[in-house]
C-alpha positions in Angstrom: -35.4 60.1 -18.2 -38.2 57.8 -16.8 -39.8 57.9 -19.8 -36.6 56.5 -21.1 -36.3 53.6 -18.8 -39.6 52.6 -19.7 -38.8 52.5 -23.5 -35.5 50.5 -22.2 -37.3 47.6 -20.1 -39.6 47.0 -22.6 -37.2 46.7 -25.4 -35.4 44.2 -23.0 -38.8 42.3 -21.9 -39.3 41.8 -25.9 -35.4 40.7 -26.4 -36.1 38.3 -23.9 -39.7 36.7 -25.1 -38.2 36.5 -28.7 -35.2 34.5 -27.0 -37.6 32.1 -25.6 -38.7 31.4 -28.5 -42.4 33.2 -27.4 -42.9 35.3 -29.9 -46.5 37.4 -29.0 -49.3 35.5 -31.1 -50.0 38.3 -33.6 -46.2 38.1 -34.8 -46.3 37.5 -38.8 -45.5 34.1 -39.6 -44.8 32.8 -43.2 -46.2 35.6 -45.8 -46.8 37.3 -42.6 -49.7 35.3 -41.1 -51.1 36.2 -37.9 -50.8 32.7 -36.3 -48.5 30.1 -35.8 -48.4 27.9 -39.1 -50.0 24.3 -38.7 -47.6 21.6 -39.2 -49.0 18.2 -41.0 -46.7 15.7 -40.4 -45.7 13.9 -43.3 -48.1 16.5 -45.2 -47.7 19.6 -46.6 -50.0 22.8 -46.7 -52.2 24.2 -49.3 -51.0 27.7 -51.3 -52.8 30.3 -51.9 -53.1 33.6 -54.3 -54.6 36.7 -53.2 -56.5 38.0 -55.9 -59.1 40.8 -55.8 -59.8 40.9 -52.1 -60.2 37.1 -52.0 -57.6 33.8 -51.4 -57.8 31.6 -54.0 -56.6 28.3 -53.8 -56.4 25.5 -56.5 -57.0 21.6 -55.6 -56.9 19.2 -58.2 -58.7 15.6 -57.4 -56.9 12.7 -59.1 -55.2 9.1 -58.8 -52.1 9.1 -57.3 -50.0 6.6 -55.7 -49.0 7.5 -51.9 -46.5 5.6 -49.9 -48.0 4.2 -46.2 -44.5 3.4 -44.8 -41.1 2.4 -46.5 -42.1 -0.9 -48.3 -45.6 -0.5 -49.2 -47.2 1.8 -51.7 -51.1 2.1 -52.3 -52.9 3.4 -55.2 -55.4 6.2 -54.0 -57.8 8.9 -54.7 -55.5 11.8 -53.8 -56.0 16.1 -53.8 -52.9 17.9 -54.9 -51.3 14.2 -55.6 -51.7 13.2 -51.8 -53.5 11.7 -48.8 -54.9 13.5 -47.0 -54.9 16.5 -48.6 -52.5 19.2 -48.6 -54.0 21.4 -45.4 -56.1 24.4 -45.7 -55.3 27.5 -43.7 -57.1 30.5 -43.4 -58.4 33.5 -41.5 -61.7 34.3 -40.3 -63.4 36.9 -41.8 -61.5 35.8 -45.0 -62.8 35.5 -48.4 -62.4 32.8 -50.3 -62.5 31.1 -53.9 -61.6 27.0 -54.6 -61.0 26.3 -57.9 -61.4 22.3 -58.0 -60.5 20.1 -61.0 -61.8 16.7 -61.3 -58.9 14.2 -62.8 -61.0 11.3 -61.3 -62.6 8.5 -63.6 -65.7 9.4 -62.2 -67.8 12.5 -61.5 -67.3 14.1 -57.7 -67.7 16.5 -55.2 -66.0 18.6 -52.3 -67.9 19.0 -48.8 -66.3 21.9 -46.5 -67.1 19.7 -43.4 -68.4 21.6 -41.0 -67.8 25.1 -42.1 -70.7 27.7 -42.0 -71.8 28.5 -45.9 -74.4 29.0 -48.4 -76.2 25.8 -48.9 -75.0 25.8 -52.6 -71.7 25.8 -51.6 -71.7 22.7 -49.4 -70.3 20.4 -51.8 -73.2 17.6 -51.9 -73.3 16.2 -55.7 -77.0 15.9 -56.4 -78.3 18.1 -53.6 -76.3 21.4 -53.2 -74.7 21.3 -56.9 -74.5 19.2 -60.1 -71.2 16.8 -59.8 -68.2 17.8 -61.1 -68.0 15.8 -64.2 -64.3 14.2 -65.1 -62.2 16.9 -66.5 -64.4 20.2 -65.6 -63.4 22.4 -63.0 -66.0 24.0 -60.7 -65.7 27.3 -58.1 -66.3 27.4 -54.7 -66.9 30.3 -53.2 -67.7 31.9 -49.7 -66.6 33.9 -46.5 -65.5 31.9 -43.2 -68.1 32.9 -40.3 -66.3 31.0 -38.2 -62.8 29.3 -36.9 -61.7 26.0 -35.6 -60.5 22.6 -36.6 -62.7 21.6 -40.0 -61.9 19.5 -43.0 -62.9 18.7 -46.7 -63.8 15.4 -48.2 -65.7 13.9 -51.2 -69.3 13.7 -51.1 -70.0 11.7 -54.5 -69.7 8.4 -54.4 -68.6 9.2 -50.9 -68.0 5.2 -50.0 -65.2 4.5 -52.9 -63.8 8.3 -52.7 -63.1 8.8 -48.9 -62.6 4.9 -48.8 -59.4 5.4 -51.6 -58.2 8.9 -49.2 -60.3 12.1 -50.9 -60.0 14.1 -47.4 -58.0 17.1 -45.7 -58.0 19.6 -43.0 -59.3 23.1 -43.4 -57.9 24.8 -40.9 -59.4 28.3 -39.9 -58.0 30.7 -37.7 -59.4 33.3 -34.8 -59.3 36.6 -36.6 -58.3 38.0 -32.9 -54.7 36.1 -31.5 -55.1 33.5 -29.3 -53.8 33.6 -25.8 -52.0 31.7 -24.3 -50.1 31.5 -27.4 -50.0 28.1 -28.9 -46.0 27.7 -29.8 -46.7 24.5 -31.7 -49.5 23.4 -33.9 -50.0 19.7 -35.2 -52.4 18.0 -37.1 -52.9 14.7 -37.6 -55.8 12.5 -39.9 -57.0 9.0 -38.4 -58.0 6.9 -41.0 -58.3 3.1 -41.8 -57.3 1.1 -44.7 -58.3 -2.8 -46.2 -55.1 -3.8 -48.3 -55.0 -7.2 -49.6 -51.3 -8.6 -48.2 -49.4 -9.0 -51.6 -51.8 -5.9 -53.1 -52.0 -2.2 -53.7 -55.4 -0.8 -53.7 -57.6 -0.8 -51.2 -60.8 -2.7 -50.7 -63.5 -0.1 -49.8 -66.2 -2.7 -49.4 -65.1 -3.6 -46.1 -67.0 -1.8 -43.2 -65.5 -3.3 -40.1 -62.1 -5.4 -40.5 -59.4 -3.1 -41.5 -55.3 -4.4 -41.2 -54.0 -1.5 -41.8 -54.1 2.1 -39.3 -52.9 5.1 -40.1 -51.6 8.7 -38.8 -52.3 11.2 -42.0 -52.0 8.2 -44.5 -49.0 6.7 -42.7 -48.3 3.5 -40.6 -45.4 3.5 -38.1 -42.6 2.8 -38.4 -43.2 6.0 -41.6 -45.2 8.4 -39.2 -43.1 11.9 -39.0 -42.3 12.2 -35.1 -43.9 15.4 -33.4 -40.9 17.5 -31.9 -41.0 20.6 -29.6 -39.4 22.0 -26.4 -39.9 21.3 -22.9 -42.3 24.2 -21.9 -44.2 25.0 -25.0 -47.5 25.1 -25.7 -48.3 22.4 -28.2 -51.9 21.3 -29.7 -53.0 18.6 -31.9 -55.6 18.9 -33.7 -57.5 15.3 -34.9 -59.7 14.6 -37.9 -62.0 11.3 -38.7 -63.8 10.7 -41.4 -63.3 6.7 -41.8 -65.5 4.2 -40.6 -63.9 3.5 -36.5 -63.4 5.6 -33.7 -60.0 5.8 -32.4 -59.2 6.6 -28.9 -55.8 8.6 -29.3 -53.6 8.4 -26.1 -50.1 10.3 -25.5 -47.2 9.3 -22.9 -46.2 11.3 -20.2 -48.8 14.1 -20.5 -52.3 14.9 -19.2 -54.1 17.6 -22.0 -56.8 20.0 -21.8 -59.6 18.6 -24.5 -60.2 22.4 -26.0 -62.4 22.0 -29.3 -64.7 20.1 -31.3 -65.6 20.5 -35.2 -67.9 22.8 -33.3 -65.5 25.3 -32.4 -63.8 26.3 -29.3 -65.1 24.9 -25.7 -65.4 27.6 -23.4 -62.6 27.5 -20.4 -64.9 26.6 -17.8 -66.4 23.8 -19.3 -63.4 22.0 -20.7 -61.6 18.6 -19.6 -58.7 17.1 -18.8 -57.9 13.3 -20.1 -54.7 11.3 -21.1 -56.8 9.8 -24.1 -59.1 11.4 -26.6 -61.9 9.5 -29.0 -62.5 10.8 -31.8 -65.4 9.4 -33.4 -66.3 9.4 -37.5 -67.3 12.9 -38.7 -65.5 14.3 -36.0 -62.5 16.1 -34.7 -60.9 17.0 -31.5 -58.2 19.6 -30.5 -56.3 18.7 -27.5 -53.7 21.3 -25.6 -51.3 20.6 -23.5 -47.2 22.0 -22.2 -44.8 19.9 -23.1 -42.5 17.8 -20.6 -39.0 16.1 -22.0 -38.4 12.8 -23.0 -39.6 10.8 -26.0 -43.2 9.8 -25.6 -45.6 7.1 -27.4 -48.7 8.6 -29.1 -51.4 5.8 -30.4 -54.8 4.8 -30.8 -55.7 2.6 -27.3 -57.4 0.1 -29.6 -55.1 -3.4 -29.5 -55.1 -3.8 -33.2 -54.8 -0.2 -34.6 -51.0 0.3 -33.4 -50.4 -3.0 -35.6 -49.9 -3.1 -39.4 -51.4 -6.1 -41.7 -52.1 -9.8 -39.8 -54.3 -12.2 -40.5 -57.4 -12.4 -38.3 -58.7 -15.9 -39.3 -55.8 -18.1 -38.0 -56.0 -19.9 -34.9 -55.6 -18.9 -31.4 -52.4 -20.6 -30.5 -51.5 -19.3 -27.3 -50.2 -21.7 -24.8 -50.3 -24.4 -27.1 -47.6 -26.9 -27.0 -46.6 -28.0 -30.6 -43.1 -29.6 -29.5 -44.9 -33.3 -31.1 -46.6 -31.9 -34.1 -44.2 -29.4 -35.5 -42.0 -31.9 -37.3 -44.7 -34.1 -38.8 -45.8 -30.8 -40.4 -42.6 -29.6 -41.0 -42.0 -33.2 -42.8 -44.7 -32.0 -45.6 -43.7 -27.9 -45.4 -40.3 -28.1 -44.8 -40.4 -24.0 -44.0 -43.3 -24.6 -41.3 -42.6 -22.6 -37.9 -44.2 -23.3 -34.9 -45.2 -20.1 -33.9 -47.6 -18.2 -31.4 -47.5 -20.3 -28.3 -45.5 -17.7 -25.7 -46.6 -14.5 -27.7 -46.2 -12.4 -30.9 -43.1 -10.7 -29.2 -40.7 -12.8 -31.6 -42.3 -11.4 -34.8 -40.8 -8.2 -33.7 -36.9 -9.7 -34.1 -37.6 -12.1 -37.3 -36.4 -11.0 -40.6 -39.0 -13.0 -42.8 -39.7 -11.8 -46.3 -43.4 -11.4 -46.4 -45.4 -11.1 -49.9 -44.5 -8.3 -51.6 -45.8 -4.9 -50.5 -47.0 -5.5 -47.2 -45.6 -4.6 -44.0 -44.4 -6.4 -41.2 -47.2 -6.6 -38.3 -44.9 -5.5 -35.8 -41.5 -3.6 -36.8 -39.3 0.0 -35.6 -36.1 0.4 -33.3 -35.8 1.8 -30.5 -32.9 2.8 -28.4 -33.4 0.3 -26.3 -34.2 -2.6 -29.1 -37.4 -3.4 -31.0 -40.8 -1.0 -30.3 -43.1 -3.5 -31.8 -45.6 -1.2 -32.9 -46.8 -0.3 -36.2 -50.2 1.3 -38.0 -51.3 4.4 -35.5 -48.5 4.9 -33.7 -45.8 7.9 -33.3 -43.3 9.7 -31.4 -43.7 13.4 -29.8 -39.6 14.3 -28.7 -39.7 16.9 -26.4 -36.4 18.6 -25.8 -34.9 21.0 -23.7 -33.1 23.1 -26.7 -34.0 22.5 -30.2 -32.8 24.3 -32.9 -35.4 25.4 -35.5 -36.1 22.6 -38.2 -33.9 19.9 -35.9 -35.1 16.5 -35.9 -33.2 15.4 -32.8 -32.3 12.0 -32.4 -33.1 9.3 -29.3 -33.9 10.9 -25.9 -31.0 11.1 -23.2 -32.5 9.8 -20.1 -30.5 11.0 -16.6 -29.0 8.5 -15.3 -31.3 6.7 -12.9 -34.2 7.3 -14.5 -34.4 4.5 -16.9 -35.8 0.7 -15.8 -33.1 -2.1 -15.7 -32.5 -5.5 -14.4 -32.9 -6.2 -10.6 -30.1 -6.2 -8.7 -29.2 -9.4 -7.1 -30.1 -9.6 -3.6 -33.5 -8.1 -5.1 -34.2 -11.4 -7.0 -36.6 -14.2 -6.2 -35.1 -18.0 -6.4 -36.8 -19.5 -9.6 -37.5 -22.4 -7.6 -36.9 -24.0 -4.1 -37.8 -27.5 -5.4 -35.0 -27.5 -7.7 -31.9 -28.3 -5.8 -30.3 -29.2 -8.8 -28.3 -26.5 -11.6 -30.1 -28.5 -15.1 -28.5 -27.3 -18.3 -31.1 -25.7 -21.0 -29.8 -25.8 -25.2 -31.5 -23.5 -26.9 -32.1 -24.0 -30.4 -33.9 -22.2 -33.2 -37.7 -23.2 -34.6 -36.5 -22.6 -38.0 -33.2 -24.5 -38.2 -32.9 -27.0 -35.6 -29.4 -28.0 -36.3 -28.8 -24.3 -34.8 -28.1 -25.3 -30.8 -26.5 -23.3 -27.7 -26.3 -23.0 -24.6 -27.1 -19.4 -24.1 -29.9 -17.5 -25.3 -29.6 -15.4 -28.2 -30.9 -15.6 -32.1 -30.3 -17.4 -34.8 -27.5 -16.1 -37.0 -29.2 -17.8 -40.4 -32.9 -16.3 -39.8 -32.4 -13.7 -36.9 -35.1 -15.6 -35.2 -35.1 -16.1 -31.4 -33.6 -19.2 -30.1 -36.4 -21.5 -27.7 -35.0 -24.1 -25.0 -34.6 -27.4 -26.5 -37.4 -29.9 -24.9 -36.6 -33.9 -24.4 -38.6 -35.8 -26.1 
């Protein structure tokens, strides 16, 4: 009989973890993996085929064309017809075989960046192997000693390949379950891009000033959000290989720093932080349990969260051009004054642009315009989430979101002004467009300015 209530509470105790959605970290996963899965958003993962004893997995390096964000296509140096790479998984202890063909115009090679092999496997054209000439297809081949966060990249003619995307993750998992269990598993690529506004292939002669920033080859507003629920364990894994460091900082959570492209950092000797850097060559695993809402994730860097602007114009800030608008407008009659109070306004214009080049600042929000682009994403933390379910804006209880002062609260704009002056706003653009109210301009969307004497 006792021996029976045993059996019976820990049948319950395993109804319940399953329910919670806490499965124990050696339950098989897809084709009955012991690990939770890594998810690349806006990526996809690599297949493999088990053939005598060893996974064998097939990446072809060509040209491919590879979307940044709704508007803007790029051509690039792809594996598998994408950037980055479709992502490796694997065990350690595991054997196993890459078969890499080579659809490039020129010859290549793949590093395994920093996994532990033969030195004739290391993927360096000239030094650790002859490159692999266009058309052939060469074998890799070698046990992981090792697991942790590691990637793949082109290392011939390293500056043009990696420039035009040839990089991935190569993901390799503890051979012994991890605990606590990790319920959620991201991984996301930082790279940097020079695309020539009105153009579509990139520029890999530039070494410092990119315009456009990206999260696995995407600028918001295309980046994938990163969903989970409200009490799971969630890690991010990050990769670099471009030429910038990128400080990555998430909303609402403080995270354990837990890894390097080293391996794990022992328990005692980890940190907590709010914002990562993740330097060239490296990467960075970050853990942390997830609280509700819907929280910004970016690189801290001003620019990086931007897409494509021009970084030769002049500073206009605070400059009044109220006398020398029209004169200029008299010789370009679409001239826009522009810049004086702030970039805020770019986020509300509907201008046409040159063709296949994204706004500098664009995405809605619940609440109106984000104003964010390149490195910059959403992780939407719920309290129930159904499996695959991309849930929509966050519901924040009532109270709990910022709004206007009440009355009584506000300051008096000015005591000198005894006097109620009426303001006409009118639009930049189209200046036969005049109200008295605020608002935007109903031919160019743009936002209306008070109308100045003169």
């Amino acid at each position: 009989m006792k021996r029976r209530l045993i059996c019976l509470s820990l049948l319950f105790a395993a109804g319940m973890t399953a329910a919670r959605g806490s499965e124990p970290a050696n339950t098989p996963g897809p084709r009955g993996v012991p690990y939770t899965p890594v998810v690349t958003p806006n990526g996809s993962t690599l297949p493999w085929e088990m053939e005598e004893g060893r996974k064998v997995f097939r990446i072809v390096v060509e040209q491919c064309r590879h979307e940044i964000a709704p508007g803007m296509v790029i051509n690039a140096w792809c594996y598998n017809g994408r950037t980055p790479g479709p992502t490796i998984e694997a065990v350690e202890g595991d054997r196993v075989r890459f078969l890499v063909t080579n659809k490039l115009p020129e010859p290549t090679a793949i590093h395994w960046h920093g996994v532990l092999l033969p030195s004739g496997m290391d993927g360096v054209a000239g030094l650790s192997q002859k490159a692999i000439p266009p058309g052939e297809t060469f074998a890799y081949e070698f046990t992981l000693r090792q697991h942790g966060t590691q990637m793949y990249h082109s290392h011939g003619d390293e500056m043009v390949q990696i420039g035009m995307g040839a990089m991935g993750f190569f993901i390799i998992h503890p051979r012994t379950p991890e605990a606590p269990r990790i319920d959620r598993d991201y991984a996301i690529f930082l790279n940097e891009w020079f695309v020539e506004p009105g153009s579509a292939t990139p520029n890999v002669n530039i070494m410092t000033d990119f315009n456009i920033f990206t999260f696995n080859s995407r600028a918001f507003p295309g980046t994938e959000p990163l969903v989970a629920r409200a009490g799971e364990r969630v890690r991010i894994r990050f990769g670099n290989v471009g030429q910038e460091s990128h400080p990555i900082h998430l909303h609402g959570h403080t995270f354990w720093v837990t890894a390097t492209d080293a391996g794990k950092i022992p328990a005692s000797a980890r940190w907590p932080e709010t914002t990562v850097v993740v330097f060239p060559g490296q990467t960075r695993d970050i853990e942390f349990v997830a609280t509700g809402g819907d929280w910004a994730m970016h690189c801290h860097r001003r620019h990086h969260p931007m897409n494509a602007m021009g970084h030769d114009t002049a500073n206009l800030l605070g400059v009044d051009q109220e006398d020398l608008e029209p004169k200029i407008r008299s010789l370009l009659p679409d001239y826009m004054a522009m810049g004086e109070t702030g970039m805020h306004d770019m986020t509300e214009m509907q201008m046409t642009g040159p063709p296949n080049t994204l706004p500098m600042m664009a995405g809605q929000g619940p609440f109106g315009p984000i104003g964010m682009g390149g490195m910059f994403t959403v992780l939407k933390v719920r309290e129930k989430l159904a499996a695959g379910e991309e849930p929509g804006w966050y519901e924040n209880p009532p109270g709990t979101v910022a709004s206007p002062a009440e009355g009584h609260e506000m300051h008096e704009r000015s005591e000198s002004s005894p006097g109620k002056s009426s303001t006409v706003y009118t639009c930049p653009m189209h200046p036969e467009v005049m109200q008295e109210k605020p608002g935007n301009c109903p031919k160019c969307g743009m936002k209306l300015q008070p109308k100045h004497d003169g």
